[in-house]
C-alpha positions as CSV (number, residue, x, y, z in Angstrom):
1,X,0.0,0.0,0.0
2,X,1.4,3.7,-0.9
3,X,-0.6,6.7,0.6
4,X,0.2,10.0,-0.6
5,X,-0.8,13.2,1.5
6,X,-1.6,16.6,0.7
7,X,-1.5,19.4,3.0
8,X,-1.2,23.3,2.6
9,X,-4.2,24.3,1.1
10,X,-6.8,27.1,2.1
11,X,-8.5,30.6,1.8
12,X,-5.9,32.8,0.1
13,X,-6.3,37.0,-1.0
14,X,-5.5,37.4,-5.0
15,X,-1.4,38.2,-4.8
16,X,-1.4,36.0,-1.7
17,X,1.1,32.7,-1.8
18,X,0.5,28.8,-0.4
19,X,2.9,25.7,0.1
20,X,1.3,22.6,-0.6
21,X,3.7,19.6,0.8
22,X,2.9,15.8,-0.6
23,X,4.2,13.1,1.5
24,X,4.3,9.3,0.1
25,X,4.8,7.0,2.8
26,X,3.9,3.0,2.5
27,X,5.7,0.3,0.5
28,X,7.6,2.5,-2.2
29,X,10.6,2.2,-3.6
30,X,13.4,4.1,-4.4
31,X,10.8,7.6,-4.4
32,X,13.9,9.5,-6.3
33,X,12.7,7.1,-9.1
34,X,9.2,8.2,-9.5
35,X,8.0,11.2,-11.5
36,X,6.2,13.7,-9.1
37,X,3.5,16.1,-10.2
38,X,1.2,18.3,-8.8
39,X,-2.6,18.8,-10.7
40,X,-5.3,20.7,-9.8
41,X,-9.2,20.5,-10.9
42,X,-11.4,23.9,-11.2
43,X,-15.6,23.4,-10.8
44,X,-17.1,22.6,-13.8
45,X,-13.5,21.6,-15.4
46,X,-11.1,18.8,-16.6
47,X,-7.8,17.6,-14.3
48,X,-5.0,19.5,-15.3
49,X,-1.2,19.2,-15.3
50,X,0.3,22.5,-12.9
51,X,4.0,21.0,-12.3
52,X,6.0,18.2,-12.6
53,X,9.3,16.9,-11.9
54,X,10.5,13.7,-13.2
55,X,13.6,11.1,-12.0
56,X,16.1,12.9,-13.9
57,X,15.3,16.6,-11.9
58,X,13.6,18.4,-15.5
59,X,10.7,20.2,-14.5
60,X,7.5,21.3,-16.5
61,X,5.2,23.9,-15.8
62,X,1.7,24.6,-17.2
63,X,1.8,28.2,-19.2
64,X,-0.3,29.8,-16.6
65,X,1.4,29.5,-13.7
66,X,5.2,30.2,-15.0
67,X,7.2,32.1,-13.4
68,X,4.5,31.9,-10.2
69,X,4.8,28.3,-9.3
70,X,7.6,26.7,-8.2
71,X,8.1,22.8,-7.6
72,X,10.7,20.8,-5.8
73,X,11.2,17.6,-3.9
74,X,13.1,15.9,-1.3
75,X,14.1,12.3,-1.8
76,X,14.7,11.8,2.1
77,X,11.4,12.8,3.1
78,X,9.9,11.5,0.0
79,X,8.0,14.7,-0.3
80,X,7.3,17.3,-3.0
81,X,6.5,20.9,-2.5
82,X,4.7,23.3,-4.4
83,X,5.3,27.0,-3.7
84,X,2.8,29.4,-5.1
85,X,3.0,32.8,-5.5
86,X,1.2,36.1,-6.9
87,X,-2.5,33.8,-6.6
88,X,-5.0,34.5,-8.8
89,X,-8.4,34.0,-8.3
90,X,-8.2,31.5,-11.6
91,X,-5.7,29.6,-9.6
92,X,-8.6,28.0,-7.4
93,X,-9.4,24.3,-7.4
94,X,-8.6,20.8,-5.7
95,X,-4.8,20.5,-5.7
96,X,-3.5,16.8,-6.2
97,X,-0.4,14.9,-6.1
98,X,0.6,12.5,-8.7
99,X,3.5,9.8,-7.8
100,X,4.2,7.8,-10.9
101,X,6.6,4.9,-12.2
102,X,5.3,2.7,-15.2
103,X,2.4,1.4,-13.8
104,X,2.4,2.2,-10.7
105,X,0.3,5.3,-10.3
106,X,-0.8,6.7,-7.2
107,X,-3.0,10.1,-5.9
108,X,-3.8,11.9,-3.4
109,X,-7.0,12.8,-1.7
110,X,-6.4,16.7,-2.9
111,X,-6.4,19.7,-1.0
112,X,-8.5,22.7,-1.6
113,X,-7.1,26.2,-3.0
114,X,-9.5,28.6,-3.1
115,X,-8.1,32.6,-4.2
116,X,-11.1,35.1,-3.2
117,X,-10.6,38.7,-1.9
């Protein structure tokens, strides 16, 4: 069994900033080979990709939140961060972690992001 945790979310002013952490604990191994992403799901919308970062350390970022988002990981604490600055009210949604190796792909529960003044 793999569980994978979000935390971070909340009620956040336009301009405002969040951390979401996602901890994977359970029978995993080696989490520095996994690919790590973060996605996040508006009302009324599809799942979408916000950040990823795979084995190798290249990251990807979805148009809309370049140069705003930041992602990162730590092996040791198999955990991956996002940092998320300058919200925008467009930014609100369910935030989910995505740990994936071949066929092995696990989620989170999500965490909610909501930007409102």
């Amino acid at each position: 069994q793999v569980q994978v945790v979000e935390s971070g979310g909340g009620l956040v002013q336009p301009g405002g900033s969040l951390r979401l952490s996602c901890v994977v604990s359970g029978n995993i191994f080696r989490f520095s080979a996994y690919n790590m992403g973060w996605y996040r799901q508006a009302p009324g919308k599809q799942r979408e990709l916000v950040a990823r970062v795979v084995s190798s350390g290249t990251i990807n970022y979805a148009d809309s939140v370049k140069g705003r988002f930041t992602i990162s990981r730590d092996n040791a604490k198999k955990t991956v961060y996002l940092q998320m600055n300058s919200l925008k009210p467009e930014d609100t949604g369910v935030y989910y972690c995505n740990v994936l190796l071949g066929k092995y792909d696990y989620w989170g529960q999500g965490t909610q992001v909501t930007v409102s003044s």
